[in-house]
Structures are given as structure tokens and as C-alpha cells.
N, C-alpha and C positions, 0 to 999 in steps of 0.2 A: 676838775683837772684829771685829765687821763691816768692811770693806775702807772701806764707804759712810759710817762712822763723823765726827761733825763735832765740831770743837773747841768750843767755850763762847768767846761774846763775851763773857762776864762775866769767862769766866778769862783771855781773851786783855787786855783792858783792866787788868784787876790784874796782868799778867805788865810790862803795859808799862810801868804806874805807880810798879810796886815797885822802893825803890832796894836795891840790890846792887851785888856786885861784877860782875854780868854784867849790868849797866845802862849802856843809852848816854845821852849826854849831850844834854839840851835845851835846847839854844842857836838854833835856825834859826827867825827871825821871817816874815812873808810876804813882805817884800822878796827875802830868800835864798830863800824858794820859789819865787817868779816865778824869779830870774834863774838859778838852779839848770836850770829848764826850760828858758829862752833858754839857757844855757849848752849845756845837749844836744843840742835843735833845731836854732839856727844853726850853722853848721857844715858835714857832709857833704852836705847835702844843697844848700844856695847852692852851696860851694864845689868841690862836687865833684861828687856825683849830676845834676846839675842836665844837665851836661855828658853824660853816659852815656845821661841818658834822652831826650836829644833825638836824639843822634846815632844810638843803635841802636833807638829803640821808637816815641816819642812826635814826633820833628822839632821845629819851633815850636809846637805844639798843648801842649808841657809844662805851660803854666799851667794848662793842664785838667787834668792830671793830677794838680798840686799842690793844686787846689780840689777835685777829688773825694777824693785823701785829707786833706785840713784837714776834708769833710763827714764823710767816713767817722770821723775822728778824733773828732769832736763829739759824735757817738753817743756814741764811746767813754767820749770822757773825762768825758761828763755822769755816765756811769755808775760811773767812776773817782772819781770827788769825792764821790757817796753814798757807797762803802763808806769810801773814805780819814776819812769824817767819823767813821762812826758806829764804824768796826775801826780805830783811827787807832795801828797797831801796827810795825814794822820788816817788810817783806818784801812788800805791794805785792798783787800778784793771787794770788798762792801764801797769804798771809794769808786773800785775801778768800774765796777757794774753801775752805779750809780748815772755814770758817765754815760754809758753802751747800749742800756739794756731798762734801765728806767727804775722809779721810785720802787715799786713792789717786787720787783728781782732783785733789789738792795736790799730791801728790807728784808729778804730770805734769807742771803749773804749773811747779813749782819749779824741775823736770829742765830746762821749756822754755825760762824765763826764765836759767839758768844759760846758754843757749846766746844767747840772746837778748846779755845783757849782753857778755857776754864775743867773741862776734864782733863785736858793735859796735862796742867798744872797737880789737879788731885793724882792721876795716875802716876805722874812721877814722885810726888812727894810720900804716896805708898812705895816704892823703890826707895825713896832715901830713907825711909824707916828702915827696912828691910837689911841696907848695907852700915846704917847708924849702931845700929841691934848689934850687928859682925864686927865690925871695927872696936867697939866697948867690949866683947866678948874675949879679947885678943889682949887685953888687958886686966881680963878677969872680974868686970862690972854686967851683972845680968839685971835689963828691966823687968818687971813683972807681964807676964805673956799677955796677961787682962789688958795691959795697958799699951803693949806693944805689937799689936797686930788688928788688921782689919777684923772688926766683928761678922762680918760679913763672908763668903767665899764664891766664887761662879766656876762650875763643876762643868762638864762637858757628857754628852753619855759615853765615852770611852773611859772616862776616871771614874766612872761610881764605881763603887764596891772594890777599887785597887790599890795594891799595899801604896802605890806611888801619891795617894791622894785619901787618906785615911777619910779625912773630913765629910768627903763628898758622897753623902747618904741616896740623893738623886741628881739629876739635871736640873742645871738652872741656879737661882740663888740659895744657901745654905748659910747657917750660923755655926759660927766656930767656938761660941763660947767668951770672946775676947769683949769687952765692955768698948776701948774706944783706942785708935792708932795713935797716942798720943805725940809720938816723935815727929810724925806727918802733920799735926795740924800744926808742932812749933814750927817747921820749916817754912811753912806758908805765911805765916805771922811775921816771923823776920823777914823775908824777903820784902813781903806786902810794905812793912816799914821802910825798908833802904831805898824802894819804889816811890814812896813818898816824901822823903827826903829831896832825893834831886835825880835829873836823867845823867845829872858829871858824874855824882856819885856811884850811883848804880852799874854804867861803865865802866867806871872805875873797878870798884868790885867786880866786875864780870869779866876783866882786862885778866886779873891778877888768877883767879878761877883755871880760867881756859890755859892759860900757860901751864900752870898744875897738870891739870889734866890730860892735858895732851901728851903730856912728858911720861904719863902715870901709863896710859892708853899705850903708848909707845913700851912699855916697860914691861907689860901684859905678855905684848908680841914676841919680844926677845927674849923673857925667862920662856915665857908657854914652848917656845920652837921647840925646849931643850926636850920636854918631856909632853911631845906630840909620841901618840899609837898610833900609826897607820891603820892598825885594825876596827881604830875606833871609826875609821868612817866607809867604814865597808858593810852593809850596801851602803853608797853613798848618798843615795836616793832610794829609803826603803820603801818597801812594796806599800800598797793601797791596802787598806784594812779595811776596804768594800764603803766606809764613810767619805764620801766628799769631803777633801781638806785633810784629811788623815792622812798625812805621806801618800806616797807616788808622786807625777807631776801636779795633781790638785794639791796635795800638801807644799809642796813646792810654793805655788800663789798663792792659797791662804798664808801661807806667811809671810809672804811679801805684804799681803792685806792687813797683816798682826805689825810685821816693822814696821810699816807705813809711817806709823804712829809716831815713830822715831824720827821722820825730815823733814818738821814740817818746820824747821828753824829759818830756813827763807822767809815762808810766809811772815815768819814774826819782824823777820828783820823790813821788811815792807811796811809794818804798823808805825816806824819811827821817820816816816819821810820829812815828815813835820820838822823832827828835833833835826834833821844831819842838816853839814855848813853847807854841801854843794850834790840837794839827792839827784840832781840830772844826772851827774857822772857817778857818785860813790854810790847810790842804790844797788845798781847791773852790778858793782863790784860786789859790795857784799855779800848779796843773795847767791850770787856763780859762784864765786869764792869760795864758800862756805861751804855750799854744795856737794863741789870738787873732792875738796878734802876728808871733808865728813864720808864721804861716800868711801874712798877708800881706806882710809881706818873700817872702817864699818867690814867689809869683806874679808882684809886683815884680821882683824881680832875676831871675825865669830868663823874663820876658816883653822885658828889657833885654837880656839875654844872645846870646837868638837872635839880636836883633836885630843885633847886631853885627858879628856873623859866620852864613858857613853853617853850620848845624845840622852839618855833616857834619863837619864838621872839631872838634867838641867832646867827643870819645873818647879824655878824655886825663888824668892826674892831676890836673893845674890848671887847669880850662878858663878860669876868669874871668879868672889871669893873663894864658893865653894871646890871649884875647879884646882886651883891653885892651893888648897888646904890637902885635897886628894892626893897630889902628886908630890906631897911633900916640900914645897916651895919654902925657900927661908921666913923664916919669920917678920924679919923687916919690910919683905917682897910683900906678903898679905896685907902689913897695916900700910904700905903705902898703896896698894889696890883700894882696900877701902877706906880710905880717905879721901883717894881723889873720886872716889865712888859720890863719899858724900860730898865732897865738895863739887863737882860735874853735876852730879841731879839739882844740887841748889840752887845753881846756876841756869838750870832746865825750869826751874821753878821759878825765876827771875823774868825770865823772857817772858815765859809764856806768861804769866800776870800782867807784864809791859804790856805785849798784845790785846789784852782784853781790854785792858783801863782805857785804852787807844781806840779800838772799835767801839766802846762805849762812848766817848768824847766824841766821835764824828757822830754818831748815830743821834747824840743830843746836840749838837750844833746844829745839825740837818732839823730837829723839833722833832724825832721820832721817836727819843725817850726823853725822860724829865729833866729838868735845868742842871742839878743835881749833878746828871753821869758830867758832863762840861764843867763845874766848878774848877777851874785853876788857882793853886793855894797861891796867894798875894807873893807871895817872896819866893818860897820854893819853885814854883812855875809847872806845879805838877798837876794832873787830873787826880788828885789826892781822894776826895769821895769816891769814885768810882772805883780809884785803887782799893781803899778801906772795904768798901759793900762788896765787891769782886772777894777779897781775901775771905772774908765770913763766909762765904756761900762754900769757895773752895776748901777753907777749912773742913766744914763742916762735911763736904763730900769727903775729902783725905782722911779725916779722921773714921767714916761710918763701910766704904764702901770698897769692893777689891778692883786690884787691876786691871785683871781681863778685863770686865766689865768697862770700865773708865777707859781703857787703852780701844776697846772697838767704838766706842758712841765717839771718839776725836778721831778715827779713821774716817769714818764714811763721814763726817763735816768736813773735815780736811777735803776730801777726795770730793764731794760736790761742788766747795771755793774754788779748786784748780779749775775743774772741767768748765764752769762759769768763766773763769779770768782766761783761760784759751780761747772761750767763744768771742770773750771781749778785742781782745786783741786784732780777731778777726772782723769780726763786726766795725771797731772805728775804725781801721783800714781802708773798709767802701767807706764809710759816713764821712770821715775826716784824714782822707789822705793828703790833704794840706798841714798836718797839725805839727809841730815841732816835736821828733824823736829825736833824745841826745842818743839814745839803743835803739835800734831797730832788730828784732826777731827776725834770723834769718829763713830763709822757704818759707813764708807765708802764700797759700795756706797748709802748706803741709804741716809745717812743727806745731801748729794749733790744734790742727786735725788729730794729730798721733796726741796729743797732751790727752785730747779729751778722749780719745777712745783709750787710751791707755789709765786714765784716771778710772773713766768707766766702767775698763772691764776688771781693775781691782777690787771696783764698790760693789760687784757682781760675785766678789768670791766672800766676799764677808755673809756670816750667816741671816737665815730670814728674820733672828728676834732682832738685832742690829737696825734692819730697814724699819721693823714697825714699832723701834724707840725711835730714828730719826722723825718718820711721821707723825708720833705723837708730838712732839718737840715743836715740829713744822707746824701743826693746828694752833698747841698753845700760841706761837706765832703770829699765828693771821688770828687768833682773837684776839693779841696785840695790841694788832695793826692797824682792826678795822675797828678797834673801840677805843682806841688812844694815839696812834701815831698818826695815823692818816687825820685828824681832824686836828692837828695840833702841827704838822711839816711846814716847815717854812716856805719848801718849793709850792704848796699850794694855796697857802697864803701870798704869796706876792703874785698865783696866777689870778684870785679872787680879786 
């Protein structure tokens, strides 16, 4: 069988429609699609990235940075909601490639979004540590620092040796001392759980979340107004400190390449096509939905942020706490900041595990991983194994490993899935422009076009160790592939 070989959308739509004992359940209306996205979206990115990318990359110019990835995102997700309509299957861009582009461009997909989901998950649940720590603090409960921070730290060469980053002895990885992030691996654990329960439940849950939050996000904006410094964002665009990505306009796009991190809540909402009642129509909804709105909160609250403070001082786990503690904010204002801090990242932490247990259940339907990742628990109707193995792994990253670190290795996977799911879009347009689109991506081929050069030239601002952890990732992968997936795929078994 050819490497190039593509699945059948016909057989992929009867796999999804057919009830069995390895069928999930459709329960998710459009309302749970939107806020499934807000769910993912809000989150690391207000709460936490917002902070990192002003202070090391972007300064006050970060709303530029948020708008050029909500543009770049647009591309994407126009092109996200054609296949979600017409492939409206479990597994997301690893599905859609499948379709377009063939077995071994899937199985890249799959390997990347496995990395994708799954550092997202640790990088956020390092932020809900971070705003858990502040919200108990605020009540006068302090955990022990051993227990409550990454042991680990990722240093930059402009932070060594500066008061702003004590830790950071050289470039690169550094130990801080702290034994293990224990706040971040409970978050992963419970989630992991509510995930295995049921896809009603975890909706549910993530229904109630997002209203929260949004309210909280919104609350951020309207105290911050009061006690914005215009001075605070003058230069509003500081100078280049002669490093690529250091302020100027390259700092400007590395931090678009750092928020990245933060939208990739579409994508997740694509991995549940499976579970929703009607995904021809309510996928496009979600995914644009979510988008939309996320997008402008996002410019909102990190346009408020600088405002409040200097840029320089926001290189911290909780910058908006801290923001808001600076300017003397009421007390009640802070603990409802971080609440919905920790209740938003939870919720980031929800999705993004949905994701992975999802990508793994296609990937073992297809015969490319073990029986195992596909297990549906008898009653619950979940991909319960993959859930449970997924949470361990992530644990163990949330608890060991820092941010930066976990937030650039889900950039550049994110940003290879989109560039792929543009090409696809374009690609079944010649192969099967007879095929049923309830969306159709409008300017084809333009908006495909601009996805992938715009995905592109994000994954180009991210730095060189970033590319050659992607590539190490990408090997382990095709030794996978060619020592276990490929000899064991279903599409090539039924071409034997």
C-alpha cells in the first residue's frame, strides 16, 4: 500500500454514524461547541501569556500581536469548519489529512497534534498553579514553594544574570530548587476524571466555567480602565535590543508566536465532531464563534493590562493578579480575578485533554496505535484509557516542567495542524469538488493560501531549539510508524 494512500470520506462518515460498542456518544449542541472553544481560548492566554509576551517580546504593542494571530487564526479556522462539515468525524486535522493527503501525512498530523494537546494541557495547568498559589494567598494560606512551583525554569539569554529573573543562572533549562508543581498535577487528575465520566458531564462543567469567566475577563477590563497609565505604554513598541524577538516589530511576532499558544480552542472543538447532535451545521458554528469572541477579549484585556503596569514587570505566573494587587484593586476584585483564573485554566485544561483522548481514539480505530487508545468505557461512552494514559503523561509534564518551555513545543504543532488543514481544504476542492459542503471556505484558493503562509511565517519566528524539539518528536514518530502503525493500519490491511 502506498505511504500516499487516503481514507474514503464515505467510509469515514459510516465509521462515525455506526452504533457500536466503539461509538461515542452525541450529546454536544452548538451552544456546547461555542463555549467548549471559549472554554480553551480563554484562559492561558488573558491569564497568563498575555503577561510573558509583553514583558520578553512584544512590550505594550501585544494587542498587535493578538490581532495578527485572531487574523492568522481566521484563515485557519475558515478552513477548519469546511472539513469539520463535510469529514465531521472524531480526530480533528489528523482526520482531515487523512482524507487529502494520505496515511503518513496523517500519521505526522496525529504524532503532532498528540504533542500539541498534551503540552497544552501541562502548560496551562503550570498557570493554574501559579494563580491557585494567589488566590489562597489572598486568604492567607501559603503552600510550600518545594511543592508549589515547577522544578524546572527556561531562561532566555536576555534574563541571565537579571534582577527580573533571579533563577536564571544561563540560557536554556535551569533548576529552581522546587521538588515538584503539585497544584498542576491535581488539576490534571481531576479534569482527567470529569473526562471519563461522560462527554454530558464535562459540558456541563465547562458550560458553567465559561459563564464564570467570561464575566471575570469582563470585570478585569472595567476595574483596569480605571487605573490605566498612558505612560505605561509609551514606547508602545519598544526599541529592538539587537535580538531577534526582543521588542521592535520582531518582538511584535515572536509574540504572536508565544500567544499562539493561546487559540488553539477551535482546533479542540473539531476533535468532538463525533459527540455533537448536528456537526454539519453546529461545527463552522463553534469553531468561528469562539474564535470571534475570544479574539476580542484577548486585545481587550492585554490592551488593559499594560496599561496598568510596566510591561516589564508582567514575567510572572499571574500577571493580571499581580497587575491588579499593584494598583490597589479592591480586595474582592483580586479574589474574583483569581478564581475565575483558576476556574478558566481548568477549563483549558478540560478541553485540551478532550482533544488528545480524541486524536488518540481515531488514531487506534484507523490501527495506528493499540486497541487500548479506542477502548469505550461500556456505560460512560468515553475513550476512558486513552483519557487515564493521556492525564499520567500530562501530569507528570505539569508537575516537572516550566511554561515557556511547554507553551513553545504546542505553538509550532498547533501551527504545522493548521498549515496542513489549509492545504487540505485546498487539495479536496480539485480531488472532490462534487463532495457535500454544509461550509464552504469562502476565496478558495486565497484564504487557504494566506492560512498557510500565515501559519508559516509564525512557525518561522519561533526560536531554532523549538524546531529541532519538533524534529526530534517527528523521528520518534516515523520510528512509530514504521515499526508499529504501518504494519498493523487497517487501511492497509483491507488493501492486502
Amino acid at each position: 500500500m502506498s505511504l500516499w494512500a487516503t481514507k474514503s470520506i464515505a467510509v469515514l462518515r459510516a465509521e462515525a454514524d455506526a452504533a457500536s460498542d466503539m461509538s461515542l456518544k452525541r450529546e454536544l449542541g452548538p451552544l456546547n461547541l461555542v463555549t467548549l472553544g471559549i472554554g480553551a481560548v480563554i484562559g492561558a492566554g488573558i491569564f497568563v501569556l498575555t503577561g510573558q509576551a509583553a514583558a520578553l517580546h512584544a512590550g505594550p504593542a501585544v494587542p498587535i500581536s493578538m490581532a495578527l494571530v485572531g487574523i492568522a487564526c481566521t484563515f485557519a479556522a475558515l478552513c477548519y469548519a469546511e472539513m469539520a462539515s463535510a469529514v465531521p468525524v472524531a480526530g480533528s486535522a489528523y482526520t482531515y489529512v487523512y482524507a487529502t493527503m494520505g496515511e503518513l501525512v496523517a500519521w505526522i498530523v496525529g504524532w503532532d497534534l498528540v504533542l500539541e494537546y498534551a503540552a497544552g494541557a501541562a502548560g496551562v495547568g503550570v498557570g493554574w498553579s501559579g494563580h491557585l498559589v494567589s488566590l489562597l494567598g489572598l486568604f492567607g494560606v501559603r503552600l510550600p514553594d518545594a511543592l508549589a512551583a515547577s522544578p524546572t525554569a527556561w531562561c532566555t539569554v536576555a534574563q541571565v544574570g537579571t534582577m527580573a529573573a533571579p533563577g536564571c543562572a544561563h540560557a536554556g533549562l535551569n533548576l529552581t530548587g522546587a521538588i515538584v508543581n503539585l497544584p498542576a498535577v491535581f488539576i490534571v487528575a481531576l479534569m482527567s476524571t470529569i473526562l471519563v465520566i461522560g462527554i454530558r458531564e464535562s459540558a456541563r462543567v465547562n458550560n458553567v466555567i465559561v459563564i464564570l469567566k467570561v464575566a471575570i475577563v469582563l470585570l478585569v477590563a472595567i476595574v483596569g480602565l480605571a487605573h490605566i497609565t498612558p505612560s505605561n505604554w509609551k514606547p508602545f513598541i519598544p526599541p529592538n535590543t539587537g535580538e531577534w524577538g526582543t521588542f521592535g516589530w520582531s518582538g511584535v511576532l515572536r509574540g504572536a508566536g508565544l500567544v499562539f499558544f493561546a487559540y488553539i480552542g477551535f482546533d479542540a472543538v473539531s476533535t468532538t465532531a463525533q459527540e455533537a447532535k448536528n456537526p454539519q451545521k453546529d461545527m463552522p458554528i463553534g469553531i468561528l464563534g469562539s474564535l470571534a469572541v475570544c479574539t476580542v477579549l484577548y486585545m481587550i484585556v492585554s490592551a488593559v493590562l499594560t496599561g496598568m503596569v510596566p510591561y516589564t514587570q508582567l514575567n510572572l505566573p499571574a500577571p493580571v493578579a499581580y497587575a491588579m494587587e499593584q494598583v490597589g484593586a479592591p480586595w474582592g476584585v483580586r479574589v474574583a480575578i483569581d478564581l475565575g483564573a483558576v476556574l478558566g485554566l481548568g477549563s483549558v485544561v478540560l478541553v485540551m485533554l478532550l482533544g488528545q483522548s480524541r486524536v488518540f481514539f481515531s488514531m487506534s480505530r484507523d490501527g495506528l496505535l493499540g486497541r487500548w487508545a479506542g477502548k469505550v468505557h461500556p456505560t460512560r461512552r468515553t475513550p476512558y484509557l486513552s483519557t487515564i494514559y493521556t492525564g499520567i503523561a500530562v501530569g507528570l509534564a505539569t508537575g516537572l516542567l516550566p511554561l515557556q518551555l511547554l507553551g513553545q513545543l504546542v505553538n509550532i504543532g498547533t501551527l504545522l495542524a493548521f498549515v496542513l488543514v489549509c492545504a487540505g481544504v485546498w487539495i479536496l476542492r480539485h480531488k472532490r469538488p462534487d463532495l457535500d459542503r454544509p461550509f464552504r471556505t469562502p476565496f478558495v484558493p486565497f484564504v487557504p493560501i494566506m492560512g498557510m503562509l500565515c501559519c508559516f511565517g509564525l512557525m518561522l519566528t519561533l526560536p531554532a531549539d523549538t524546531w529541532i524539539r519538533l524534529l526530534v518528536w517527528l523521528v520518534i514518530g516515523f520510528a512509530v510508524y514504521f515499526g508499529y502503525s504501518r504494519k498493523h493500519s487497517v487501511l492497509r490491511q483491507k488493501d492486502v
